[in-house]
N, C-alpha and C positions, 0 to 999 in steps of 0.2 A: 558432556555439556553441563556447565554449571545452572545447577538448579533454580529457582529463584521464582516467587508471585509473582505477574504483573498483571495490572487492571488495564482492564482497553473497554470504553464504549463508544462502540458504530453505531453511525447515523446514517442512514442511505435516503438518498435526492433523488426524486424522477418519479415516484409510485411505487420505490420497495418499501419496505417496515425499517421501524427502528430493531436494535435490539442491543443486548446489554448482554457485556462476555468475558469470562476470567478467562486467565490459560497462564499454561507451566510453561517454564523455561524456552519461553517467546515462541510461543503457542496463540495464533488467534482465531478466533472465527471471524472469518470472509467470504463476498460472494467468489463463486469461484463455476467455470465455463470447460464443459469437456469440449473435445476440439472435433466440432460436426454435431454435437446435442445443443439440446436445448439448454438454459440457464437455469440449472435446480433453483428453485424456492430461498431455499438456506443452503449454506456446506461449509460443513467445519473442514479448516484448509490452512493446517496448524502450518508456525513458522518453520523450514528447517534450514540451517545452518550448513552452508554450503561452500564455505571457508575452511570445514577442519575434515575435506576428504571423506564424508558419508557417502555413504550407498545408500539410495534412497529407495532400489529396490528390495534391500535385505530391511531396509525401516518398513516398507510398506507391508513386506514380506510375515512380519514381525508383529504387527499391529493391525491389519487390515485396513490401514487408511489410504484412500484412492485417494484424495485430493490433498495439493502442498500447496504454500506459498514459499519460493524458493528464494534463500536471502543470505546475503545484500549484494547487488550489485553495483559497485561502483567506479573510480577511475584508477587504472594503473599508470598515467598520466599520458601529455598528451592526446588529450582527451576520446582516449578509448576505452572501453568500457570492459571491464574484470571482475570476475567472483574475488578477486583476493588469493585464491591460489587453481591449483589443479584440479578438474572433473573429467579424469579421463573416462568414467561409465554413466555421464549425465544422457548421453543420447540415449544409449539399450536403457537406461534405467527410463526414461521418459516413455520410450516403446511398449516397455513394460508397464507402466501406468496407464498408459492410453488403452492398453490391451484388454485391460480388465473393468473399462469404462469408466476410469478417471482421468483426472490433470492436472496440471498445475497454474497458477500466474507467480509474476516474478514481481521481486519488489528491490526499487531501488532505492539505495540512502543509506539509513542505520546510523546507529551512533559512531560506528568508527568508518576511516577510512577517508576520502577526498569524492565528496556525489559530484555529479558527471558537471549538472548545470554549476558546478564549480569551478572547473577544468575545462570548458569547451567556449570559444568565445563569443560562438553565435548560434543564434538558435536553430539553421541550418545545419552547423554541424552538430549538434544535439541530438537534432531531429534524426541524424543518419545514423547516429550510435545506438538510439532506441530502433530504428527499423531494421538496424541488423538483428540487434536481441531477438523482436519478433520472426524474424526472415529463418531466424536459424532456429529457436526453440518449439516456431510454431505457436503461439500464444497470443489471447483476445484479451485480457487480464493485465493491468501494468497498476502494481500497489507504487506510490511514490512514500517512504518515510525517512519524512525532511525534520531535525529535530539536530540538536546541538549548538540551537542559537543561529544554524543557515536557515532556518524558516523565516528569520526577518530581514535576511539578504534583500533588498527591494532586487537590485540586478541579478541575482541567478534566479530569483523564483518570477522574474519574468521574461528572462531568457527561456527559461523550462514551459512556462504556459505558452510561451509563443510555439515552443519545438513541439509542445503535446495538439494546439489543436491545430495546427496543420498536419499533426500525425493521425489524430484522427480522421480529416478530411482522407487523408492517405488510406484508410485502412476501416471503412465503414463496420461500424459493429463494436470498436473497439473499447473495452472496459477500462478507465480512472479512476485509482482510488487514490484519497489521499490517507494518509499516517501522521498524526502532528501531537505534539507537545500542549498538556492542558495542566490548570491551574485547577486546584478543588472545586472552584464553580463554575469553569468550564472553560471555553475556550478562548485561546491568550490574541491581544489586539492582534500580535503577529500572526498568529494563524487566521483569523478574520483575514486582515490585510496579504496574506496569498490567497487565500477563498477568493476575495473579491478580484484579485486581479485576476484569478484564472477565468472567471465565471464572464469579467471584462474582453478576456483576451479570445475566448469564444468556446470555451477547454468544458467539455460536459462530462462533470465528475459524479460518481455516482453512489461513490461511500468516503464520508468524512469517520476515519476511527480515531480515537483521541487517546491520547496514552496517559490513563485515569490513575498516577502513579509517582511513585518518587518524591515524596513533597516535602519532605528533609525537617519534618518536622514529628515530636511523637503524639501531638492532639488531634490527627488528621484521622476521621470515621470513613474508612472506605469507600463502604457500600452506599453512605449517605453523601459523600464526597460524586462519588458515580451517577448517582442518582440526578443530584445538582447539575454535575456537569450535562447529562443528556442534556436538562430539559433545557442550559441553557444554550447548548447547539443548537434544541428543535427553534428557541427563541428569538437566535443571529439569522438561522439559515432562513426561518419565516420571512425577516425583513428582507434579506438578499435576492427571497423569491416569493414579494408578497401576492402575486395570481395564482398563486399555488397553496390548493388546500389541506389541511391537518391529514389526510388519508395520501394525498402527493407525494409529502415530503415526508 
């Protein structure tokens, strides 16, 4: 896997904590749900790359890490739903996570590839391609990261909120997060403008992480760039959710 910093600060809605997170080579910290426990606190629940044929339990094997975010899943068209290529030991390797009291959540999107709510024409059948994912992986956790300019899609990202909260209605318990594209000081009208429509369309997300990075320029201060951008997430999401107090959201 090609190496590389990326900056990510999450924001979590509903009564979690903020919190502020580097990771290598698309590595992030997320909440993340063992399947039948309770919801740890925190859990780092690095990205892994699930396109280039990993064993996930020779990685976990390897490092001791119980929890993944398994990525990207998106369409191989026709609007069904694909890692990109073959995982013929994701089931035993899931087995084997689960065994040792970890998990996973899956995350759809990513920079490459065609995302689903791009490919499927209605949110009906949207909705069917994420309830197989979970049907089949077993999984409370669905990271969405929308970024390459489909996050200002108005029509797929409210194709997708429509497919997510009747999926929830579907599947009580179930965890939303989103993944989205920010600017140094935080987050872009686009991404507001899917926030609010999901939040409209009835879709209860429960971590915005911002991808705190890329900024194609060489006067950009990271850490201060990150810092900026939380506070102006904590600043959008307050308005989005103004009965909701500083310790809430």
């Amino acid at each position: 896997m090609k190496t590389s910093r990326r900056y990510f600060v999450a924001f979590t809605v509903g009564g979690l904590i903020a919190l502020l997170s580097v990771f290598w080579a698309g590595l992030s910290v997320l909440s993340a749900h063992a399947a039948g426990a309770a919801l740890p606190a925190q859990v780092f629940a690095p990205y892994q790359d699930m396109t280039i044929g990993t064993s996930l339990k020779s990685v976990a094997q390897s490092t001791g890490q119980k929890y993944f975010t398994l990525a990207f899943i998106t369409s191989s068209g026709g609007c069904k739903y694909s890692w990109g290529s073959s995982t013929p030991t994701l089931a035993s390797d899931l087995s084997y996570i689960r065994s040792q009291g970890g998990d996973v959540l899956i995350s759809f999107g990513g920079a490459a590839g065609t995302e689903l709510a791009l490919d499927c024409n209605s949110p009906k059948a949207l909705q069917a391609q994420y309830q197989k994912v979970i049907n089949t992986y077993k999984v409370t956790h669905l990271d969405f990261d929308i970024e390459g300019g489909t996050e200002g899609d108005v029509t797929s990202y409210t194709r997708r909120n429509t497919a997510l909260a009747a999926l929830q209605k579907a599947n009580p318990g179930l965890t939303i997060d989103f993944t989205l594209p920010s600017d140094p000081t935080g987050p872009t009208s686009q991404d507001m403008g899917l926030l609010k429509n999901a939040k409209a369309k009835g879709v209860n997300f429960s971590v915005v992480n911002l991808m705190t990075m890329d900024y194609n320029g060489p006067d950009n201060h990271m850490g201060k760039d990150a810092i900026a951008a939380a506070k102006n997430l904590f600043a959008q999401l307050k308005k989005m959710y103004p009965t909701k107090t500083t310790g809430e959201l």
